[in-house]
N, C-alpha and C positions, 0 to 999 in steps of 0.2 A: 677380673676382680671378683671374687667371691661375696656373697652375698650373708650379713651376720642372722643370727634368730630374730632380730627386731625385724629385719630388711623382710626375713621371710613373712612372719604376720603381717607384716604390714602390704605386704605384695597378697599374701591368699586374702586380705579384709578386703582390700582395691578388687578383685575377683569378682567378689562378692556384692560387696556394694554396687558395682556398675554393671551390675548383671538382671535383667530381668526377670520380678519371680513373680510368677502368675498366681493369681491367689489361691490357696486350697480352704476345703475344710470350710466351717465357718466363718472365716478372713471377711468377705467382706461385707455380712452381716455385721462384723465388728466395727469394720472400717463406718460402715453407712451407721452405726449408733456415736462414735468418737465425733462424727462429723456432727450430727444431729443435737450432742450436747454441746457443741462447740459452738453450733450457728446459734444456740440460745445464747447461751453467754455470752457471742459477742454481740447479740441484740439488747440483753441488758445493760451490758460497756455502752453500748451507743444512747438509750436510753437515759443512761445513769451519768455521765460524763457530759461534759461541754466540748464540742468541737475544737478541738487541741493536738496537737503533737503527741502529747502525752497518750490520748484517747488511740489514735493512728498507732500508733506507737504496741499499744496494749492490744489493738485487732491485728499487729502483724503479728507480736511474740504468741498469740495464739493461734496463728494460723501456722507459724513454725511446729509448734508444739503440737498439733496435728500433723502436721506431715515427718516430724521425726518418730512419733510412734506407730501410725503407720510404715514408716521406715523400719521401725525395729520388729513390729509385728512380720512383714514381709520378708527381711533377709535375716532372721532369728528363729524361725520354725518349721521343725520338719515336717511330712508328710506325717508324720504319725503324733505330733502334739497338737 
């Protein structure tokens, strides 16, 4: 069974994605300021909110939203950007 152009992207993105990439460059200088503004923020969610679901809720989608751009930082840049 032959594989279509969707099948191929999607098989070189899985490559990619599951692959280790060690950080270059300024990477994790970055990584360590994303994080740094994110533990603030989620210290004023905790501050600012009442113990809730909602609150939990609002420290994971931004601990997502930390690890996908770290995510996109790491499998989105070459050695030379």
């Amino acid at each position: 069974m032959g594989h279509s152009a969707a099948d191929k992207i999607m098989l070189d993105r899985i490559g990619r994605d599951f692959t280790y990439h060690a950080p270059k460059g300024d990477q994790p200088q970055r990584y360590e300021r994303l994080r740094e503004a994110a533990k603030a923020l989620a210290e004023m969610i905790v501050m600012s909110c009442p113990d809730s679901r909602e609150r939990a809720l609002a420290i994971t989608k931004l601990e997502e939203a930390v690890m996908w751009t770290n995510a996109g930082i790491a499998r989105n840049e070459s050695e030379s950007t």
